[in-house]
N, C-alpha and C positions, 0 to 999 in steps of 0.2 A: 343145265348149261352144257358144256362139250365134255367131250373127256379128254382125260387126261395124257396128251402129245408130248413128249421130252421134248423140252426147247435145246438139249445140251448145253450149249453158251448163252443161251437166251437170257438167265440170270443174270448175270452182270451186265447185258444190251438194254434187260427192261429197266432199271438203274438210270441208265442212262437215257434211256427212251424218253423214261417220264421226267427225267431233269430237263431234255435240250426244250420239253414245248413250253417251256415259259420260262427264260434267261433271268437271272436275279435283278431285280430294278424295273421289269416288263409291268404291264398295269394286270396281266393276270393273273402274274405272281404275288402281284398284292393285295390285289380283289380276292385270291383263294385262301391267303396263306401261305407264303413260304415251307413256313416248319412243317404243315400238313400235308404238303407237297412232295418233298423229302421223305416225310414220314411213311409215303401212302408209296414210295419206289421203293423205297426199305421192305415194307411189306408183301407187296408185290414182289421184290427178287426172295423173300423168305419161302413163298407161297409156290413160287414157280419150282424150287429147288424138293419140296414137302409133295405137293401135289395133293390129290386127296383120294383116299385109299376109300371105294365104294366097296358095299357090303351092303348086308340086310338091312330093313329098314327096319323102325322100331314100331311097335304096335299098332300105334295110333298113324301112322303112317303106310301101314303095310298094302300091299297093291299086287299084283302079279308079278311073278318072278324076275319078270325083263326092267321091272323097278326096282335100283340100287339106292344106296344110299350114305352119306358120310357129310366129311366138315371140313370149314375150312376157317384158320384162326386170323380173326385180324385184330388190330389194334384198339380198345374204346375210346382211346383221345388219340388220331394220328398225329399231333404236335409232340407226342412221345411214344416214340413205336416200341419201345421196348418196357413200356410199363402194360400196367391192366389190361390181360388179350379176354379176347371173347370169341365163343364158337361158333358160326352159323351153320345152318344144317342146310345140306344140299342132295336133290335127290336126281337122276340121271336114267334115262333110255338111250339106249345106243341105237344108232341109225339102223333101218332095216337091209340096206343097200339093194334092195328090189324094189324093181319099178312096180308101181301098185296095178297099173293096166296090164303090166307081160312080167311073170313073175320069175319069167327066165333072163332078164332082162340086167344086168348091174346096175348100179346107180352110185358114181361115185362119192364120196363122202367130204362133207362143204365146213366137218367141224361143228361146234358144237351152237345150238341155240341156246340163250338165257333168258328167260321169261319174266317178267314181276306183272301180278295184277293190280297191283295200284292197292290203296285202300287212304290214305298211310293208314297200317296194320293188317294186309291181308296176307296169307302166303301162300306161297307157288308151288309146294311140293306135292302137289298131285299134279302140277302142267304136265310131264310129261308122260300120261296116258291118254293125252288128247290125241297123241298118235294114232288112236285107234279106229277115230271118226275120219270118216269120207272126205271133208276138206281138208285133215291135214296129213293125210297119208302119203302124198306128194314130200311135203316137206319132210315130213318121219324117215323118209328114206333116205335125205340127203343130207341130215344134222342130226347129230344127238340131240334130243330133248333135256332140257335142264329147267329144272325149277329148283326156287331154294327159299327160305323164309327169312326175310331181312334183320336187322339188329331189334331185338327187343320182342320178335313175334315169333310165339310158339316155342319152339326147344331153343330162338335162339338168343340166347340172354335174355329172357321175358321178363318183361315190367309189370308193373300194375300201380293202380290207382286206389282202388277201394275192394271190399270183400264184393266178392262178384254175387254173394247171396241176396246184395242189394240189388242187383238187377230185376229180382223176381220176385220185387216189391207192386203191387197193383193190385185194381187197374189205376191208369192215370191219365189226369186231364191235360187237352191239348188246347186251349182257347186262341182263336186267333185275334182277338180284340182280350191281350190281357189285363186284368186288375190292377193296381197300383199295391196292394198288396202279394195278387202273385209273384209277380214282377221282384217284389223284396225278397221270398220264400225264392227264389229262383237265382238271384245274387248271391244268398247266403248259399244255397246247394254248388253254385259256383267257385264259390272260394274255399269250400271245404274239400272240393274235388281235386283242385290246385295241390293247395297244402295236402292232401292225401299223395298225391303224385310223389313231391317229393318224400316223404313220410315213411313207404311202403316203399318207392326206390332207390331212396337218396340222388344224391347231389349227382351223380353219375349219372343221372335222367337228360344233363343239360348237353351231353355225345349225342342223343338219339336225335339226328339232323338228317335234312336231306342231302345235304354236299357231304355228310357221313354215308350218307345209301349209297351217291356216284364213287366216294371213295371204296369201298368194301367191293363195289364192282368192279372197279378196278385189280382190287387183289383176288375175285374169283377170277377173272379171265387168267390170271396168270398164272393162279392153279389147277386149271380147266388145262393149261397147256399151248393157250391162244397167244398169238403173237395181235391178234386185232377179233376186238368183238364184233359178234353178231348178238343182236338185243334187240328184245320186241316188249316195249313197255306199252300197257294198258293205263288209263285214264293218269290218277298219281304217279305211276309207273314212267309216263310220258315226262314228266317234270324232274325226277332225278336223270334222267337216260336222256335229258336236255342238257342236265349240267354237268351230266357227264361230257360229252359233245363238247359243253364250254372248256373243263378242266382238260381232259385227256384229250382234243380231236385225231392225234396221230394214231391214237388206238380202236378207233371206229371203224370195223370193217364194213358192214351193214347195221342199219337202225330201221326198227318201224314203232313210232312214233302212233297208239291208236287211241282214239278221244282224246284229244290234246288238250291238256293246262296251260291256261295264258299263263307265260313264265315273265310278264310284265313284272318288273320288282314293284312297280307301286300298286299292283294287284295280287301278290303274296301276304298273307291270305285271304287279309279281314274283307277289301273287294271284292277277291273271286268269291265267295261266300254269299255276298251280298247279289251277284251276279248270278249264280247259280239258283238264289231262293228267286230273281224274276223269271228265267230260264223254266223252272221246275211250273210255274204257275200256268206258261204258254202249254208245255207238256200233259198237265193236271186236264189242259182243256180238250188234249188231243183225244184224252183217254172217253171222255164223256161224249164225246161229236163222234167215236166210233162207238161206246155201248148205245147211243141213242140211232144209231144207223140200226141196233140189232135189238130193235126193243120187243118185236116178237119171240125172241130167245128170254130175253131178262126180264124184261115189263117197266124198267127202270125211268123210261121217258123217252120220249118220241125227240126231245133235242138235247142240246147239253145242258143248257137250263134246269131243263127238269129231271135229267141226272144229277146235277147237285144238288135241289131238293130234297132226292130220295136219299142220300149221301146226308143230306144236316139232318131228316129226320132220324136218320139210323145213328149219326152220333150224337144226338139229343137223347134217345131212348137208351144211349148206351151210356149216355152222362148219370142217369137217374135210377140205371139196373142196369152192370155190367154182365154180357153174357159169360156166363159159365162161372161168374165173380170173378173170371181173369182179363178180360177187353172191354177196357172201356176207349173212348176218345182217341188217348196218345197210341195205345195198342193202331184201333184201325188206322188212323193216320199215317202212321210206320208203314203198313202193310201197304196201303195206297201209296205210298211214295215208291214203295217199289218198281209200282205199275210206271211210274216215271222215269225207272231206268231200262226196263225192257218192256215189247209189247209185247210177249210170249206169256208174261202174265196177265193178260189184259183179261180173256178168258174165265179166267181163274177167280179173279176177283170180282169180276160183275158177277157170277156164277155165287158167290159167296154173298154178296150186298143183298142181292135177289134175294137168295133164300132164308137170309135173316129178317129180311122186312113184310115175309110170309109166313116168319112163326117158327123157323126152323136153323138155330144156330153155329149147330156143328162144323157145316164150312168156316167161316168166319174162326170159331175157336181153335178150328187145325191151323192155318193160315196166319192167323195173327197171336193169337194166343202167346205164351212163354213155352219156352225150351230148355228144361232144366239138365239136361244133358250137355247141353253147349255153352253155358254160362260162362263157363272159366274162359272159353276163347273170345266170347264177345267182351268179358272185361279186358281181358289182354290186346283184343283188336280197338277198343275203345281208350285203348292206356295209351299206344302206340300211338295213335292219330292223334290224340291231344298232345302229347310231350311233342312230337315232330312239327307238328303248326305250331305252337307256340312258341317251341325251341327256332322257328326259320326266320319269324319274321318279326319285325314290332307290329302289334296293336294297339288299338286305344285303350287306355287307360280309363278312361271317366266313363262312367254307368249312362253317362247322359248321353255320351256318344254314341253308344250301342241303341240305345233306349229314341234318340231322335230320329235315328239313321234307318231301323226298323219298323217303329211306329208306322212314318212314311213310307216304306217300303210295303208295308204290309196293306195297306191303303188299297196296294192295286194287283197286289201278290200277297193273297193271303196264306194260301196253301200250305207252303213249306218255311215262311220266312223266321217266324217266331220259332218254331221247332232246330230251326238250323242255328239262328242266334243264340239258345240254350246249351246246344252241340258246342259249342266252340267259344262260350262265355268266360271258359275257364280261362283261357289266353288273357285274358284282359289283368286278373290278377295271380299271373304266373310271376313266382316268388326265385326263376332266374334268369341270367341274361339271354336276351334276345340279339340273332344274331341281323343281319342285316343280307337280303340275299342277293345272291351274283345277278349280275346284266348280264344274260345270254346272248351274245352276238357271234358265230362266224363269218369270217370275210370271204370273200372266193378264193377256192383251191385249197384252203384249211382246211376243209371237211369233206369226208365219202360224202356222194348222195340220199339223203337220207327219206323215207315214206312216212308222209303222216296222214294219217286214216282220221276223219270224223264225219260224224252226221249230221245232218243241216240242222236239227231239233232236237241235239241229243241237251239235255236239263242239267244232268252233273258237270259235263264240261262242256260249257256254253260255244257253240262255232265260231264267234269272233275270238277264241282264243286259241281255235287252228288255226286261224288265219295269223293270228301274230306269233305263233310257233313257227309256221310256214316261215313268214317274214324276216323271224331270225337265225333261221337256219340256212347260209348261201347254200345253193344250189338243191335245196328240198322240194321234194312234189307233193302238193297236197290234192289229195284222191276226197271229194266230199259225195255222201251217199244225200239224193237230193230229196228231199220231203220224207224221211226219216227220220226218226229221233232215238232209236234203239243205243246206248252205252255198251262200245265194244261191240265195233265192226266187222275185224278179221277172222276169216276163220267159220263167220256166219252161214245166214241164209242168201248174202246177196252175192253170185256168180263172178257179177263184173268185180266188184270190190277181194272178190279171192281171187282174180287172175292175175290184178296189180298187184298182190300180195305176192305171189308162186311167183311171177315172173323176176321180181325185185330180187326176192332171197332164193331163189335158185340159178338164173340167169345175171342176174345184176342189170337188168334192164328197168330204168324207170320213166312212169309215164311224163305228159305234160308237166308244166309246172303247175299247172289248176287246171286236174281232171275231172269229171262229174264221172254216177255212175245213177240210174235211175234207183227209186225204192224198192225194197224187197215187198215182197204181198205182206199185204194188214193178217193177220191171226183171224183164224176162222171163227166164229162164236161157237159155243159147246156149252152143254148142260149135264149136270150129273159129276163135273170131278172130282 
């Protein structure tokens, strides 16, 4: 995030700051919560006054010297700021203040950047050694880099669900035409996941919210030192750092906004979900219409047809003899879904299909196989994302709703849809309240200008819901990269979409209101990785 600027008096202004943007009886005051609202100025002047003392970082986190590291304490129920605190971990690069082209050059400094990657459950505390790459060495020099790990991920208050040794239970099957008895075995794995939730975290699981994310950003800007944020939410990222926009607009100084989450309340989440598994299938298809351009490299099929062929054969053969007795089905499927969020693995993964359906596995087992080094964070990333969707929104309640709604969905999207309704089944008999989420609207002249970045094709967060982030954000430009589908834009391989970026958060200049920018080049084919 930034560092740490003595506000002097700014304490008792931010108090006030964040009282005058919603007057008691205002419909935002009521839509957020009063007492939360209060609770989260309380915290915020506590935090402004504290500040956060960076120092080493701690093991698992350790990086080069110029990477500090420390906390910052907020509230776990802001309707009581002065009960139960909890610590997030925040890590920090200070601006270089040289120009990256003329290194005799100053570069004044613009304060501090705060980054979140989205997941719900991912953390940020490596964002800033992204400093180090070509695209963002521009901006390195004229903002602290700040990343920091949200409530509940990693060091900061971590949750959990179940013993993470069950993750590296396999191999397992992925059917897209399920059984009437998977289908039960997959309810009951449901509701045990639930009740683990609370179980393993207790009742204190029903904080981990997103209008809890926008609030804790709020109390890091104030201990960063910032009188108004600058924030570059990626994909989930985009959906709190919306509602924040809703709750705080006066504290906005710059937003970029990349792969945008419809923040529609009546597509929080069990629609976007549903959204995202027809998204992922268009995706699914992109990936095969480019291995089958490169079927001299792979062998795979001369069209996308017959790349998925070669795709059922290998997860038939994987159904009946998993390789390495660790990937079967559900493994590769995972592994192909990736290829759905970036085309950098496209490569990689044809490169691996290939050479297993030639007799030779090991690609495949690197690439999809288990990771028993990293378990503990994928339960924790996995604890997170479930407590935060369930805790944000209502879902359906009845098996039959999930079970109608997918069935047909799956019909014409098979790919990803049963797999993601498993993902997120546990919401359905989540055992606390569900909150109800904000309507994100600014009106003109409430809000900085804010950048929201998507790709016409990106599968996780489908393009009509940057267009309805656009929509509710007055005076926002939305930059779309055009026959792309790559998740998370900025920062990339495409020139024109990092100029709208530099220019934004360095200059404050933003483009049209609906920019285009052409696609970045398709991934080369390669063999042997």
């Amino acid at each position: 995030m930034r560092a740490a600027v003595l506000l002097g008096t700014a304490g008792s202004l931010l108090l006030t700051a964040v009282v005058a943007t919603a007057p008691a009886g205002s419909a935002k005051a009521a839509s957020s919560g009063w007492a939360e609202r209060r609770g989260t100025a309380v915290a915020a002047e506590r935090a402004a006054a504290d500040g956060i003392r960076f120092g080493t970082c701690a093991e698992d986190e350790d990086g080069p010297a110029t990477l500090r590291c420390g906390t910052v304490t907020v509230p776990l129920d802001y309707a009581h700021p002065d009960g139960k605190q909890i610590e997030l971990t925040v890590s920090r690069v200070r601006a270089t203040g040289k120009d990256p082209e003329n290194g005799k050059r100053s570069v004044p400094r613009q304060g501090a950047l705060v980054y979140n990657p989205g997941g719900p459950g991912a953390s940020g505390m490596y964002f800033p050694l992204i400093g180090m790459i070509p695209e963002w060495k521009r901006i390195a020099s004229a903002y602290d880099l700040v990343g920091y790990a949200p409530r509940g991920v990693a060091r900061s208050a971590p949750i959990s669900c179940q013993d993470p040794k069950l993750l590296l239970r396999g191999p397992t099957q992925s059917p897209t035409n399920p059984s009437e008895s998977y289908k039960e075995e997959r309810v009951a794995r449901a509701k045990a996941y639930a009740r683990g939730c609370v179980e393993r975290s207790g009742r204190a699981i029903r904080h981990f919210t997103s209008v809890n994310n926008a609030r804790d950003l709020d109390v890091l800007r104030a201990a960063l030192g910032e009188r108004r944020l600058t924030f570059m939410g990626a994909s989930y990222g985009t959906y709190f750092g919306a509602l924040y926009a809703e709750l705080f607009p006066s504290h906005v100084r710059r937003m970029v906004l990349d792969s945008a989450v419809n923040p529609d309340p009546a597509k929080v989440w069990y629609r976007n979900n549903l959204d995202q598994s027809a998204a992922f299938e268009s995706r699914w298809a992109d990936f095969r219409a480019w291995t089958a351009r490169h079927d001299e490299v792979y062998g795979l099929g001369r069209t996308a047809e017959e790349v998925r062929l070669s795709y059922e054969r290998a997860r038939a053969r994987l159904a009946a003899e998993p390789a390495g007795g660790v990937v079967g089905p559900g493994q590769l499927q995972g592994a192909f879904l990736q290829a759905g969020y970036y085309d950098d693995y496209w490569p990689h993964r044809a490169q691996a299909l290939s050479a297993y359906l030639k007799g030779d596995p090991k690609p495949l087992i690197r690439q999809a196989g288990p990771h028993p080094d990293s378990v503990k964070d994928q339960e924790n990333s996995k604890a997170v994302y479930t407590a935060i969707e369930c805790n944000d929104a209502p879902w359906p309640r009845a098996w039959h709703t999930w079970d109608r709604d997918n069935t047909r969905l799956a019909r014409v999207a098979p790919f990803e849809t049963w797999s993601n309704a498993w993902m997120n089944l546990p919401c359905a008999y989540w055992p606390l309240p569900r909150q109800r989420p904000l309507d994100v609207r600014t009106v003109p002249g409430e809000l900085a200008p804010t950048l929201v970045l998507a790709a016409e094709r990106d599968a996780a967060t489908p393009y009509a819901g940057a267009v309805e982030m656009h929509r509710r954000l007055s005076g926002s430009s939305l930059v779309t990269e055009l026959a792309s589908g790559s998740h998370g834009i900025a920062g990339g391989s495409n020139a024109c979409v990092n100029a709208h970026v530099d220019a934004y958060l360095l200059e404050g200049r933003v483009p049209a209101a609906r920019t285009t920018c052409a696609p970045h080049e398709p991934p080369k084919p390669r063999q042997g990785l």
